[in-house]
C-alpha positions in Angstrom: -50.1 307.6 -22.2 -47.1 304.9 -22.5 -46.6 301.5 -21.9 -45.5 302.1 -18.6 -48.4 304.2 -16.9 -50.1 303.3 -13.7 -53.7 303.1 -13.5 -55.2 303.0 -9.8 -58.2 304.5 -8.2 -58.0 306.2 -4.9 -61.0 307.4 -2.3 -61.7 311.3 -2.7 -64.9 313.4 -0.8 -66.9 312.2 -3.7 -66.3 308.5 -3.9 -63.8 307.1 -6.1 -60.7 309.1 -7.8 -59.4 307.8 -11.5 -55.4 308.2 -11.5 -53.1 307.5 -13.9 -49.0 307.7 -12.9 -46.1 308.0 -15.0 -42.7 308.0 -13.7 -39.1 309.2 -15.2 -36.8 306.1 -16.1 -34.6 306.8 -13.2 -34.6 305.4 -9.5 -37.1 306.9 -7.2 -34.4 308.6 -5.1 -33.9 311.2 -8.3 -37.5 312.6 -8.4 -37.0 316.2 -8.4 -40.7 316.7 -7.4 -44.4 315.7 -7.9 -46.3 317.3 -10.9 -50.0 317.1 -10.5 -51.8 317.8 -13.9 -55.4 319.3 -14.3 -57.7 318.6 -17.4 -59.9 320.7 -19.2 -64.1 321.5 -18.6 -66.0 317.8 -17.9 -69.0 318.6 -19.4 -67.3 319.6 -22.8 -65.4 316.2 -22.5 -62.1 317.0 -20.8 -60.8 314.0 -19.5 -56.8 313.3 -17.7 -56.1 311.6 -21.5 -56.4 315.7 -23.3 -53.5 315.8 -25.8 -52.2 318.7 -24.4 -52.6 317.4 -20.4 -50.3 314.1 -21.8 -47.9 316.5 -23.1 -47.5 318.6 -20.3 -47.2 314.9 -18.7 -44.3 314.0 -20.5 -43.0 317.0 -20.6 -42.6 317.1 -16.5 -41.7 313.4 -16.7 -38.4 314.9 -18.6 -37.5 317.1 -16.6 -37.6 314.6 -13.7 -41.2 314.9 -11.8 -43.6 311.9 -10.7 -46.7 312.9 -13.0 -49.7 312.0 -11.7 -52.9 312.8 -13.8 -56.7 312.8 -12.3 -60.2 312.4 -13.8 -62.4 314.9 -12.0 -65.4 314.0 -10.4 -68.0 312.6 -12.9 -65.6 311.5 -15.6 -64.1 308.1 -16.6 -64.0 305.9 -13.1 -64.4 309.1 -11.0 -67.4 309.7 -8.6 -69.3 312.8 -8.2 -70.6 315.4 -10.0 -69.0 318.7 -11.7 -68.7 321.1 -9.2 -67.6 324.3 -11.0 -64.4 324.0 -9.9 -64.8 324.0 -5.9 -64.8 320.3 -5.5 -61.7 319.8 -8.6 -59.9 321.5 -6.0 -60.6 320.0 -3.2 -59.5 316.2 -5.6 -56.6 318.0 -6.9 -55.7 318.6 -2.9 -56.7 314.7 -2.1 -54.4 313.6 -4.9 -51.5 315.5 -4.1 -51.5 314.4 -0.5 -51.9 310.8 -1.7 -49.0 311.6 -3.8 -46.9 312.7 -1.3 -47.4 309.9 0.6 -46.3 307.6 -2.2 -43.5 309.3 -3.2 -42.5 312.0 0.0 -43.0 315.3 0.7 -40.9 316.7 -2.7 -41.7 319.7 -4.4 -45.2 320.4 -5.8 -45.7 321.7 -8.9 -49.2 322.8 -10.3 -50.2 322.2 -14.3 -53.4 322.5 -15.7 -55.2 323.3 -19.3 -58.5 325.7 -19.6 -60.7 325.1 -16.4 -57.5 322.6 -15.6 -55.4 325.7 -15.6 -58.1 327.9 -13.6 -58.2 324.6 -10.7 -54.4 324.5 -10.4 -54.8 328.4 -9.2 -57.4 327.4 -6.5 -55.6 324.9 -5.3 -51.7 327.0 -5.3 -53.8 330.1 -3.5 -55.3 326.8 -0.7 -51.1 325.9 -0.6 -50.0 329.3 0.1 -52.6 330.3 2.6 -51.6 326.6 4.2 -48.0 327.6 4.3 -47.0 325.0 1.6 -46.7 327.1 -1.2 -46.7 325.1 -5.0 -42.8 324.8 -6.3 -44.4 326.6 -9.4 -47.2 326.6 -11.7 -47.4 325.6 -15.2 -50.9 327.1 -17.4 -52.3 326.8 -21.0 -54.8 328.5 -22.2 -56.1 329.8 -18.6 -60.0 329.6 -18.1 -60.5 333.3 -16.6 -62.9 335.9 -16.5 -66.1 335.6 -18.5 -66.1 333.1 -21.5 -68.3 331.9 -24.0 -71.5 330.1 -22.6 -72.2 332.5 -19.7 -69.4 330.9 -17.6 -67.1 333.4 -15.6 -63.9 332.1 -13.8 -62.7 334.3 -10.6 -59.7 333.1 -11.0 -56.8 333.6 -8.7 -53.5 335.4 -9.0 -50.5 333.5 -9.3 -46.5 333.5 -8.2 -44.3 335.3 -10.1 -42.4 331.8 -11.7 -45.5 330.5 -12.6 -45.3 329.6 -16.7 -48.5 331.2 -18.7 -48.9 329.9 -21.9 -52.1 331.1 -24.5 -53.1 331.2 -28.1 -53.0 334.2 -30.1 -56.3 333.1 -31.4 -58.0 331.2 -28.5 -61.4 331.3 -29.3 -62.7 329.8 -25.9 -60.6 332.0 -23.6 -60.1 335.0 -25.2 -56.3 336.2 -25.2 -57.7 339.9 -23.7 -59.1 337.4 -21.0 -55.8 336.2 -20.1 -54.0 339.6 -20.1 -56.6 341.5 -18.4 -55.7 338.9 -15.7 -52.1 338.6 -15.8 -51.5 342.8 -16.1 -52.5 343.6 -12.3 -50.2 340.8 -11.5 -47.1 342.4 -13.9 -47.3 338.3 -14.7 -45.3 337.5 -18.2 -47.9 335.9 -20.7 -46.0 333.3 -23.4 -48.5 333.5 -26.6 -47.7 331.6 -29.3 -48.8 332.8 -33.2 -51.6 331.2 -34.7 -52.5 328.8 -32.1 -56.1 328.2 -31.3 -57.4 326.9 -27.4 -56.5 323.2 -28.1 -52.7 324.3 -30.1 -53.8 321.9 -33.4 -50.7 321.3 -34.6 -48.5 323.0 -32.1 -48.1 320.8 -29.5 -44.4 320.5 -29.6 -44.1 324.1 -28.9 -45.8 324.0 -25.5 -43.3 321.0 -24.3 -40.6 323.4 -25.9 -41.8 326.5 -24.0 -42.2 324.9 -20.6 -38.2 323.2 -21.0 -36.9 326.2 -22.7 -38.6 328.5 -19.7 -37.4 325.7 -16.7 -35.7 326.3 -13.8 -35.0 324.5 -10.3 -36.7 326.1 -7.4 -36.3 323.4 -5.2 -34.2 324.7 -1.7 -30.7 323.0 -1.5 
């Protein structure tokens, strides 16, 4: 993404894990919290490099989170094969453990894109049932309910802080989709005018959504 990114590849259940880290310019002792990012579908080329995964990258980098970013099983250096989202989860679990690790036990925070977005809510329900609930939850263009291509996404409910952000004219994941989904919950939904699944052209507007909506939850 920059200059200063850190490639590495880790051991997951499925063989090797493709990470790349980015870091705020600040000593370590100021991370507010790890942000571990989810890409979009594999097999309709989603990699950890999506546009709008880098942004949501920098964006959390800004506001003073580790960002650590993940090819899924089967894509770039990653072992395995695509396992409909099961297996993302159980990764997206290995790599925030690894995180922690690396950088302590700091708050969590959740962000994903399409079937990115629908993993981050598999693995925030695993945290909550485990007692170590996600800091909060940041989703674009949520994959949920039944989409074009004969795929359907069961895709959990969420906490009340979490940050929902969709296109007015997503024509992957149907806005009714997303707000047949969110309603049961009372969960806010951010949609933005004109903007298709991958935002052409209105990147910005998701990095300003996510700042704009910010706030600490971290206990003091």
């Amino acid at each position: 993404m920059r200059p200063s990114t850190e490639h590495l590849v880790i051991e997951g259940a499925a063989g090797r894990l493709q990470l790349a880290i980015d870091l705020p310019n600040a000593e370590l002792a100021t991370l507010r919290g790890i942000a571990i990012l989810c890409h979009p579908h594999p097999l309709f080329g989603g990699t950890m490099d999506n546009k709008i995964i880098t942004t949501l990258a920098r964006c959390m980098v800004s506001l003073g989170y580790a960002s650590v970013r993940s090819n899924f099983r089967g894509v770039g250096e990653s072992q395995g094969e695509h396992d409909h989202g099961a297996g993302e989860a159980e990764d997206t679990l290995t790599v925030l453990t690894w995180a922690q690790q690396r950088f302590g036990k700091l708050p969590m925070v959740l962000c994903g894109f399409s079937f990115g977005a629908h993993v981050a809510t598999r693995v925030a329900a695993q945290l909550a049932n485990s007692g170590t609930p996600a800091q909060r939850l940041v989703l674009v263009g949520t994959a949920c309910g039944s989409v074009p291509g004969l795929r359907t996404y069961n895709t959990p409910d969420v906490p009340a802080n979490s940050i929902v952000i969709h296109g007015e004219v997503d024509e992957t994941v149907p806005l009714t989709n997303v707000l047949d989904w969110a309603r049961p919950q009372t969960l806010p939904v951010i949609v933005v005018p004109g903007a298709d699944h991958f935002f052409h052209g209105k990147l910005q507007i998701i990095r300003d959504l996510v700042v704009r909506n910010w706030h600490d939850d971290t206990p003091h």
